[in-house]
C-alpha positions as a Markdown table, in Angstrom:
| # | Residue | x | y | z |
|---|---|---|---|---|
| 1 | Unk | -134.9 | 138.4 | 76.6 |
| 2 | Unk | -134.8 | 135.2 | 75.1 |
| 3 | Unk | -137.2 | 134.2 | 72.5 |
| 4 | Unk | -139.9 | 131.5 | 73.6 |
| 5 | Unk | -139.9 | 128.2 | 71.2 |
| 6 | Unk | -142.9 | 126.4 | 71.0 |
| 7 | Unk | -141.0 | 123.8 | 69.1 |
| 8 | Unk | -142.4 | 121.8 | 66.3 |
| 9 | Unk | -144.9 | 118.6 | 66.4 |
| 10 | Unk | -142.4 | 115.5 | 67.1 |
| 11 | Unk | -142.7 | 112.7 | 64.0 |
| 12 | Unk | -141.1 | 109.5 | 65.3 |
| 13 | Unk | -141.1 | 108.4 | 61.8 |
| 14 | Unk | -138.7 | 110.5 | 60.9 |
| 15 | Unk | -137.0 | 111.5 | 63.9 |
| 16 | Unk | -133.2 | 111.2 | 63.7 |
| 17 | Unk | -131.6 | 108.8 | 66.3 |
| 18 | Unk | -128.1 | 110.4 | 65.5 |
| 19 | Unk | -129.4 | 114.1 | 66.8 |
| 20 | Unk | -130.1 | 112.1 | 70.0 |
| 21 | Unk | -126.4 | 111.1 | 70.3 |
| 22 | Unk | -125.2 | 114.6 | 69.7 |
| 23 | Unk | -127.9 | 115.8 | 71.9 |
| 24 | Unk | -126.2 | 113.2 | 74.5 |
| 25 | Unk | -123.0 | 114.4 | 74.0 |
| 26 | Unk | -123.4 | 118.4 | 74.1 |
| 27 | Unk | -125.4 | 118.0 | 77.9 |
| 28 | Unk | -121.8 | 116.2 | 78.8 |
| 29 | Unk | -120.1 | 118.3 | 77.9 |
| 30 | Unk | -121.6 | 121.6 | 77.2 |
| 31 | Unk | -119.6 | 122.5 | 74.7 |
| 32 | Unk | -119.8 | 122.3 | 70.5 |
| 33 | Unk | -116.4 | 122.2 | 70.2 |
| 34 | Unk | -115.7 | 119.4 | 72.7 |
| 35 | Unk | -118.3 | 117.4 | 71.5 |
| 36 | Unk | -117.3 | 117.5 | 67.6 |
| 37 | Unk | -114.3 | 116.2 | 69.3 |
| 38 | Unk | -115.8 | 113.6 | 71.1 |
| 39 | Unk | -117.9 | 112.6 | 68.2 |
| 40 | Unk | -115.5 | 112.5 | 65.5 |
| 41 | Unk | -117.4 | 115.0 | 63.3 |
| 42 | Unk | -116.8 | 119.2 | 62.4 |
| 43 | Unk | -118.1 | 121.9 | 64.4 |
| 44 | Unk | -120.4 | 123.3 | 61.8 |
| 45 | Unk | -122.3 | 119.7 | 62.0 |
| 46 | Unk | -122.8 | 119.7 | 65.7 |
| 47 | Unk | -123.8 | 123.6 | 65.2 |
| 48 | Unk | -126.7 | 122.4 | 62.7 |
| 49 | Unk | -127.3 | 119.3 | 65.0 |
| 50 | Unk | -128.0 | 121.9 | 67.6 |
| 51 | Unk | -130.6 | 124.4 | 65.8 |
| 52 | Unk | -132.4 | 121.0 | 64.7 |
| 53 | Unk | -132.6 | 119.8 | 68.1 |
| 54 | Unk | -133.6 | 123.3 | 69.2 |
| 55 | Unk | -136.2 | 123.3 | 66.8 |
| 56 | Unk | -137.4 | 119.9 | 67.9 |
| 57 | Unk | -137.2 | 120.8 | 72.1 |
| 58 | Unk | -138.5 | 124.1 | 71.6 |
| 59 | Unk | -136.1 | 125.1 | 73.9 |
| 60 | Unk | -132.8 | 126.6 | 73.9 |
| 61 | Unk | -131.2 | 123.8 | 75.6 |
| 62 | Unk | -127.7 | 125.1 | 75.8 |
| 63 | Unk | -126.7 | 128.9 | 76.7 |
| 64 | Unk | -124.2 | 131.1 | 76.0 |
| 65 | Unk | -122.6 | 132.5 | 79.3 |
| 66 | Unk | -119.6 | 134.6 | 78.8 |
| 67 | Unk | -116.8 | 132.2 | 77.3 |
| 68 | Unk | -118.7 | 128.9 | 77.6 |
| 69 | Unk | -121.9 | 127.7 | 77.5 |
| 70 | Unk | -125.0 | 126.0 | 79.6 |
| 71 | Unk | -127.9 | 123.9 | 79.9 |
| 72 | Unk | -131.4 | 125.2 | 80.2 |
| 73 | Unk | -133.5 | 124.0 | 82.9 |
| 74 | Unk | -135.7 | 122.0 | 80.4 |
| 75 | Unk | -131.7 | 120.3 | 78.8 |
| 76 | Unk | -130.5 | 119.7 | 82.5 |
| 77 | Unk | -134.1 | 117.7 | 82.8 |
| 78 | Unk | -133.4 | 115.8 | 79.5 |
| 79 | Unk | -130.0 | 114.8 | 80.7 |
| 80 | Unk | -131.0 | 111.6 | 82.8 |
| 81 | Unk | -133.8 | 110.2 | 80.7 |
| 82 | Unk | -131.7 | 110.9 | 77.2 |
| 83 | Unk | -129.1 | 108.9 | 78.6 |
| 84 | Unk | -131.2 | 106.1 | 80.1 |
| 85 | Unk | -132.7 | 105.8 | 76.7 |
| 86 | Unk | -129.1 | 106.0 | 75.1 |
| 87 | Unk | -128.2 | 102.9 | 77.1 |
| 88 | Unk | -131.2 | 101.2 | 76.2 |
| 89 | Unk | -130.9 | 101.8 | 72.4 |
| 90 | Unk | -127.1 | 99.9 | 72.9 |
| 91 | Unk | -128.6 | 97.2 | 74.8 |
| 92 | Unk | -131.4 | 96.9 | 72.0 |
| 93 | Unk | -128.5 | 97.2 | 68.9 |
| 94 | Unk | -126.1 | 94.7 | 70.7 |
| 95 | Unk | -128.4 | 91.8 | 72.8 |
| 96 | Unk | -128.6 | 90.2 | 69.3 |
| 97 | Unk | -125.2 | 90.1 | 68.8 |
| 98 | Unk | -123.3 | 86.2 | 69.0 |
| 99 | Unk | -119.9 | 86.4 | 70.5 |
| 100 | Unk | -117.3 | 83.4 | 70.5 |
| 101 | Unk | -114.6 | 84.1 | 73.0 |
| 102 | Unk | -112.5 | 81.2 | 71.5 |
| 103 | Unk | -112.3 | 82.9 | 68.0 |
| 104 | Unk | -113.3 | 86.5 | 69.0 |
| 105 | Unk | -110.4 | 89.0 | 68.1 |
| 106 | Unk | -111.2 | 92.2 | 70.4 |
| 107 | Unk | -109.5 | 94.4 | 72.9 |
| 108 | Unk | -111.4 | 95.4 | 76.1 |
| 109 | Unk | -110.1 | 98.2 | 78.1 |
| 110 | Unk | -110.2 | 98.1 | 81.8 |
| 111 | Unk | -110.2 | 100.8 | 84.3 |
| 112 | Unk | -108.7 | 99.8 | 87.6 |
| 113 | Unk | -106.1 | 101.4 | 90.6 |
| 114 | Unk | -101.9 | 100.5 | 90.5 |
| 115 | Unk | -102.5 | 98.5 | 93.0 |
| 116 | Unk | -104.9 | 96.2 | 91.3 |
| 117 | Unk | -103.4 | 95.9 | 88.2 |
| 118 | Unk | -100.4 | 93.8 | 90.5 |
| 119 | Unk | -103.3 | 91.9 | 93.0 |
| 120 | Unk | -105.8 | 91.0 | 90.4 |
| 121 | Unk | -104.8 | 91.7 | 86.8 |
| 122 | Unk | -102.7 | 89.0 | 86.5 |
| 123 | Unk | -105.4 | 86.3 | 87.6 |
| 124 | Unk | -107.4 | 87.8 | 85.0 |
| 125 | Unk | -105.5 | 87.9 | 82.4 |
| 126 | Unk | -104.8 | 83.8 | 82.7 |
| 127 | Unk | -108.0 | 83.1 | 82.5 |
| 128 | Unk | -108.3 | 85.2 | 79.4 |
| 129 | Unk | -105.1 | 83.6 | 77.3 |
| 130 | Unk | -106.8 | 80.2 | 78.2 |
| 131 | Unk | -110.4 | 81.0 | 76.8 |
| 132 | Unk | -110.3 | 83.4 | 74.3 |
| 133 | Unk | -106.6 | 83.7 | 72.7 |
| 134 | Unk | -107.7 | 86.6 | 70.4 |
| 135 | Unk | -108.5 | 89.2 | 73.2 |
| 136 | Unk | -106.2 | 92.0 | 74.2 |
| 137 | Unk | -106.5 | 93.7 | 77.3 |
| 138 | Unk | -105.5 | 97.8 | 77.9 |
| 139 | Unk | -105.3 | 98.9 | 80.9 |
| 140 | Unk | -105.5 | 102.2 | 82.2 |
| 141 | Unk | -105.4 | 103.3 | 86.0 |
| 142 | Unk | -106.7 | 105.5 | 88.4 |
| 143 | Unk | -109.0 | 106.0 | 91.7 |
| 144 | Unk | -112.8 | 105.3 | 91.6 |
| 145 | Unk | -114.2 | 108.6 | 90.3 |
| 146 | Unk | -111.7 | 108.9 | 86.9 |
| 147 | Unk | -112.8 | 104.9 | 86.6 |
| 148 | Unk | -116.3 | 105.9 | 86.5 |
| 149 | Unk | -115.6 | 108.8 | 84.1 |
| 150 | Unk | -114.2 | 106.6 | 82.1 |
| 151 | Unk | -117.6 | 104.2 | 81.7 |
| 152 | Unk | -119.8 | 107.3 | 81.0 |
| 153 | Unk | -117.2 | 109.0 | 78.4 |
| 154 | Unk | -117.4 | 104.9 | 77.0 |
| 155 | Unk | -113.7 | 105.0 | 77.4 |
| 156 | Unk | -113.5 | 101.9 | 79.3 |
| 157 | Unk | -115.6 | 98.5 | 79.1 |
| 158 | Unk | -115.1 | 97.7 | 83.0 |
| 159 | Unk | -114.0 | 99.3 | 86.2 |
| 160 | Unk | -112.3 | 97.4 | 88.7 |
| 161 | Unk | -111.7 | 98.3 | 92.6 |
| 162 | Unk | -113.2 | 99.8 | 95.6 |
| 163 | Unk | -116.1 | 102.5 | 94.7 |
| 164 | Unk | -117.5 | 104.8 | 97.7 |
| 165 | Unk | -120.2 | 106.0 | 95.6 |
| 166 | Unk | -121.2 | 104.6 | 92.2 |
| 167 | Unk | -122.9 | 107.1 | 90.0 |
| 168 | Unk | -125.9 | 106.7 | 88.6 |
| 169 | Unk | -126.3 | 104.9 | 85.2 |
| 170 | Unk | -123.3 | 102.6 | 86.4 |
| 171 | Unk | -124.2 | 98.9 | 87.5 |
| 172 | Unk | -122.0 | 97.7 | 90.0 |
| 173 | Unk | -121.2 | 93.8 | 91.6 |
| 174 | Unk | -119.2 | 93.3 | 94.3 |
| 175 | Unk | -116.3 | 90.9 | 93.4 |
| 176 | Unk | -114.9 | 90.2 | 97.1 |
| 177 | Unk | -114.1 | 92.3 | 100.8 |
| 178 | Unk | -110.5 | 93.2 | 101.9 |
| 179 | Unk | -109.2 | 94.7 | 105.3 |
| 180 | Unk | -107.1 | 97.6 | 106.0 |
| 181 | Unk | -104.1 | 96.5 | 108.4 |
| 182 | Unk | -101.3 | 98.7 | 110.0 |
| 183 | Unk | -98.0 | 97.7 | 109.1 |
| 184 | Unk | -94.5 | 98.5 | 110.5 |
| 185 | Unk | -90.8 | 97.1 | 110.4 |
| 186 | Unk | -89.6 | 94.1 | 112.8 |
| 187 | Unk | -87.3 | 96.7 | 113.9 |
| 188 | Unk | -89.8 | 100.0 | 115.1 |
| 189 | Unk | -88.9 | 100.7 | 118.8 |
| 190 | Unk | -92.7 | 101.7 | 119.9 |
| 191 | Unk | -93.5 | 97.7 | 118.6 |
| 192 | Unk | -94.6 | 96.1 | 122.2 |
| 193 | Unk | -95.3 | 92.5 | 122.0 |
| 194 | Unk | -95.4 | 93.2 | 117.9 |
| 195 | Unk | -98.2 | 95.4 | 118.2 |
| 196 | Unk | -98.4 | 98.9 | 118.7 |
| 197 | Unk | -100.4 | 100.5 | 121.0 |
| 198 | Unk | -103.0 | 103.2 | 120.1 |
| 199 | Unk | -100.8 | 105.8 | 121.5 |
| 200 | Unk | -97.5 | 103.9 | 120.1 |
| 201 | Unk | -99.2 | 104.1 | 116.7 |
| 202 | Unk | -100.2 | 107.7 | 116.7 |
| 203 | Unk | -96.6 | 108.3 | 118.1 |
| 204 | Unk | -95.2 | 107.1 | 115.1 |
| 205 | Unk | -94.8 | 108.7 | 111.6 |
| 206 | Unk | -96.7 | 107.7 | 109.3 |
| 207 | Unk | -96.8 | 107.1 | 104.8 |
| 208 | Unk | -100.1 | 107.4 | 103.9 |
| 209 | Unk | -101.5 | 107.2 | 100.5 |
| 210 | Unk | -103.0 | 110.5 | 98.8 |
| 211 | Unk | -106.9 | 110.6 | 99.9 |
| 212 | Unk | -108.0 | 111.1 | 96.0 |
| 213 | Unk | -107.0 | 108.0 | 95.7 |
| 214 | Unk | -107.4 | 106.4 | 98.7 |
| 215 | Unk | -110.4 | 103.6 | 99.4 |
| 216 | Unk | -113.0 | 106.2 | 100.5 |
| 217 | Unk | -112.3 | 105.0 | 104.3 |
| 218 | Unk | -110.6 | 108.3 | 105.9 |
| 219 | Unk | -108.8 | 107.0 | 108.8 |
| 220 | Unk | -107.7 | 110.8 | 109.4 |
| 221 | Unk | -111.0 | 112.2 | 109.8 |
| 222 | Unk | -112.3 | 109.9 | 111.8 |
| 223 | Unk | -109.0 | 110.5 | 114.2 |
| 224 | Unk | -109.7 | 114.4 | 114.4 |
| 225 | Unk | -113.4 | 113.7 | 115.1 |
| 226 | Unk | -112.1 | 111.7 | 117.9 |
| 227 | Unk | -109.6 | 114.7 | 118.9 |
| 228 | Unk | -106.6 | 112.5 | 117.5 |
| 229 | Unk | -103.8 | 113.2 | 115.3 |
| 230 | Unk | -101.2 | 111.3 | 113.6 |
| 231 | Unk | -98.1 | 112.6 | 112.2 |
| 232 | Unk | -98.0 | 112.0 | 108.2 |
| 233 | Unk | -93.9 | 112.4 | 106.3 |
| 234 | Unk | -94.9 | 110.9 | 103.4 |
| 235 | Unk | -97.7 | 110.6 | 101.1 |
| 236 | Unk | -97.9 | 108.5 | 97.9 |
| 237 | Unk | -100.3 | 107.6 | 95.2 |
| 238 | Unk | -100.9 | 104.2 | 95.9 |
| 239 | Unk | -100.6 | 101.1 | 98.0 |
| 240 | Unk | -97.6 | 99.4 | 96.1 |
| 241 | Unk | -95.3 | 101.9 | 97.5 |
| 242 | Unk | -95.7 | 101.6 | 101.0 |
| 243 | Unk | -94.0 | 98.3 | 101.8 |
| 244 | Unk | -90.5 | 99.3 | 100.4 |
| 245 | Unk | -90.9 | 102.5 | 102.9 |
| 246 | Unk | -91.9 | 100.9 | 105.7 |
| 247 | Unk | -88.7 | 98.6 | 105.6 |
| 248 | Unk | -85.9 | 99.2 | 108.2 |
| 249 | Unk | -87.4 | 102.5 | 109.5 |
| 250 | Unk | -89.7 | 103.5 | 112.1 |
| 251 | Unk | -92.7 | 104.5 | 109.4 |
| 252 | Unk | -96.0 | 102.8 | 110.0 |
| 253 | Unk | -99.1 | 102.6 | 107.3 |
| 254 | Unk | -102.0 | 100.9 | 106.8 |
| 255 | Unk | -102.5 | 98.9 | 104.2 |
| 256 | Unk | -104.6 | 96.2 | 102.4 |
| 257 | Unk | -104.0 | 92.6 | 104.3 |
| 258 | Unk | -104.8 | 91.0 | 100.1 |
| 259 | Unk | -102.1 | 93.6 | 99.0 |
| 260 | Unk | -99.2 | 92.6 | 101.4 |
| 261 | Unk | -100.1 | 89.0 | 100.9 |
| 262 | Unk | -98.9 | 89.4 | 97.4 |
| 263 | Unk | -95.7 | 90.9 | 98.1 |
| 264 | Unk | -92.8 | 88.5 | 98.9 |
| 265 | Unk | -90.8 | 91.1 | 100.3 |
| 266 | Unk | -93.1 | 91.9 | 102.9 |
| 267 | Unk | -92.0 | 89.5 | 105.1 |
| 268 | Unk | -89.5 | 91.7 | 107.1 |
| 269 | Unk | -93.1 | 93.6 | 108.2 |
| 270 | Unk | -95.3 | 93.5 | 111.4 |
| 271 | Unk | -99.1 | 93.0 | 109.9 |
| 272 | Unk | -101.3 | 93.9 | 112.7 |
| 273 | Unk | -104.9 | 95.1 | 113.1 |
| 274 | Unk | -105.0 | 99.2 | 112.8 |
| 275 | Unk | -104.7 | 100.1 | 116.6 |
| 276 | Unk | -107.6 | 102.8 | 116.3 |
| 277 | Unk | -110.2 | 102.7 | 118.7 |
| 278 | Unk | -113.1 | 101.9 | 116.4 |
| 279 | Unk | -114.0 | 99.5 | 113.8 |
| 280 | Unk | -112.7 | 99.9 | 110.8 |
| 281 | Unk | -115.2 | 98.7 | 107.4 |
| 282 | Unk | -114.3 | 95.9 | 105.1 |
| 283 | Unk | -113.5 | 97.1 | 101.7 |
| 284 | Unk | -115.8 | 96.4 | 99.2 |
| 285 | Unk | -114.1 | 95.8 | 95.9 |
| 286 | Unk | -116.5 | 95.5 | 92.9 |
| 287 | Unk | -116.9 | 95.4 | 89.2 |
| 288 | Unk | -118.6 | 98.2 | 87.5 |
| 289 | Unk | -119.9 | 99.2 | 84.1 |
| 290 | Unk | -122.2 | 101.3 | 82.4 |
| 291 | Unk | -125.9 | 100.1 | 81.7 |
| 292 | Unk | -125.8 | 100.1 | 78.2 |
| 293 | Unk | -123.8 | 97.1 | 78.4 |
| 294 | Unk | -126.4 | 95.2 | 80.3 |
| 295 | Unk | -126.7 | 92.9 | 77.3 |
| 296 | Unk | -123.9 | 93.0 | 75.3 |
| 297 | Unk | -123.1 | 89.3 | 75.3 |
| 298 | Unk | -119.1 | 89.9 | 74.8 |
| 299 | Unk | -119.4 | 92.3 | 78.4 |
| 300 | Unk | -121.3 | 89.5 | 80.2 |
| 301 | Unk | -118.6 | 87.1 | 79.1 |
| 302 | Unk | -116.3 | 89.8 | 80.6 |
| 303 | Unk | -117.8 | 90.5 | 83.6 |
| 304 | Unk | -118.1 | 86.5 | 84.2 |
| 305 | Unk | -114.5 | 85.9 | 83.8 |
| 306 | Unk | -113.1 | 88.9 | 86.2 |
| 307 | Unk | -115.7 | 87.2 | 88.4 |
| 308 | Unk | -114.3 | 84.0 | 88.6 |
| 309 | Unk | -110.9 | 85.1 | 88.5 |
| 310 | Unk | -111.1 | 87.0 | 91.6 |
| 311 | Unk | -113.7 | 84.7 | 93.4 |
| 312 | Unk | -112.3 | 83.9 | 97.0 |
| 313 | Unk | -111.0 | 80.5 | 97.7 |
| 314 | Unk | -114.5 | 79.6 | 99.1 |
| 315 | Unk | -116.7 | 80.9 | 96.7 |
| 316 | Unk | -114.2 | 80.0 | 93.7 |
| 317 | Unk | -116.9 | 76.7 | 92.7 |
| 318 | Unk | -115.8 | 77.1 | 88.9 |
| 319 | Unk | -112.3 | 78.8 | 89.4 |
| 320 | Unk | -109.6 | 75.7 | 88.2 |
| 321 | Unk | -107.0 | 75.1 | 90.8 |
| 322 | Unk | -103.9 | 75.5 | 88.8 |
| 323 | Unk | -104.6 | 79.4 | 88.0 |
């Protein structure tokens, strides 16, 4: 049976901020190894961080259970309001700080899908070489829930695409709305009219792109709820893949309609509306980040410019025609 802590009388005076940020770091990841890792200091010091912060809870707060370890009840309470006060502690260190983009020298790291990086990285990036020289951007992809894993782990400044669910702690803006279209070659015999047909389109095989990494609107279940089935032969990690498969074959997909706009070598395609027998949602693309960067005057600057940069042509007020 475990021994009850009573835990010792709390001094803010001389309470130890950085015991907070291990504290932080071990409810992630529930584990003192990982989290020496993550904080760039030796086991033994997270170890001592521990029995101080143990001492201070008067709890436990992490358990051994067979190879690994986890949180108490009272630690898994802790876990939201120790990382709401985490963010607010960054906001407080860095709402003071001044930040130049025509003479700051700083890389920002974006999280965003394939298919963004070729329909609305570029855009940013020109508005970035024009206003602050002395950034760098790194880029790193992947669907909505490694994007937001990124924010939390503070592995990424700014997530870009379409986000079913944003976690909480994340701030989110939405940046502009896209539609899924259906797509198919000049050529495909079950074209009538150059449309397909609901049955035509179910008829026909299909590329689809893999669901972990799809928009979060599941065409598929929808169809079996429905009592429909379509026939999928290929399935691929993202949208930029799907054209070049689609031409001069009988393959259908749906797509993005702002995605096939940008390729050129689209044009030997049918765009049509997705012959389902429902309405399908607008895709919501956004802009998140992490609340600790509320604030930070070099993430508002950020967050302004991906704005503008991906405004729509009739909200674009401040966007420069010759981007």
């Amino acid at each position: 049976m475990n021994a009850v802590h009573t835990g010792a009388p709390m001094n803010l005076a001389t309470l130890d901020l950085n015991l907070l940020k291990v504290l932080d770091a071990l409810l992630k990841t529930e584990s003192v190894s990982k989290t020496a890792l993550r904080l760039n200091v030796t086991q033994s010091a997270v170890s001592h961080a521990l029995k101080r912060l143990r001492d201070m809870f008067g709890d436990p707060l992490l358990v051994r259970e067979g190879a690994s370890m986890r949180a108490t009840l009272r630690a898994l309470a802790l876990r939201e309001p120790l990382e709401r006060a985490m963010s607010d502690i960054h906001a407080l260190m860095t709402a003071t700080r001044e930040f130049d983009p025509a003479t700051s020298q700083r890389t920002f790291r974006l999280a965003m899908s394939d298919a963004m990086t070729v329909e609305g990285l570029p855009s940013i990036v020109r508005f970035v070489r024009r206003e602050a020289p002395g950034i760098d951007i790194v880029v790193e992809t992947g669907g909505p829930v490694h994007s937001a894993r990124l924010l939390v782990d503070e592995r990424a400044d700014l997530a870009l695409g379409v986000f079913p669910a944003v976690p909480a702690g994340l701030r989110s803006e939405e940046l502009y709305r896209d539609q899924l279209v259906c797509i198919a070659d000049r050529s495909n015999p079950r074209l009538e009219n150059g449309a397909l047909t609901l049955q035509g389109f179910l008829e026909c095989p299909h590329v689809t792109v893999a669901q972990s990494s799809d928009s979060g609107i599941q065409i598929d279940d929808i169809l079996r709820a429905m009592g429909l089935t379509r026939r999928i032969v290929a399935s691929v990690p993202h949208y930029l893949a799907i054209p070049s498969l689609i031409t001069g074959t009988d393959l259908v997909a749906h797509t993005r309609r702002k995605l096939i706009e940008v390729f050129r070598s689209a044009r030997g395609l049918v765009v049509m509306p997705v012959p389902v027998p429902f309405e399908v949602p607008d895709l919501i693309f956004m802009q998140v980040w992490h609340a600790r960067q509320d604030y930070d005057r070099a993430q508002i600057w950020l967050r302004d410019v991906v704005r503008r940069a991906l405004a729509p042509p009739d909200q674009s007020i401040n966007r420069e025609a010759t981007i």
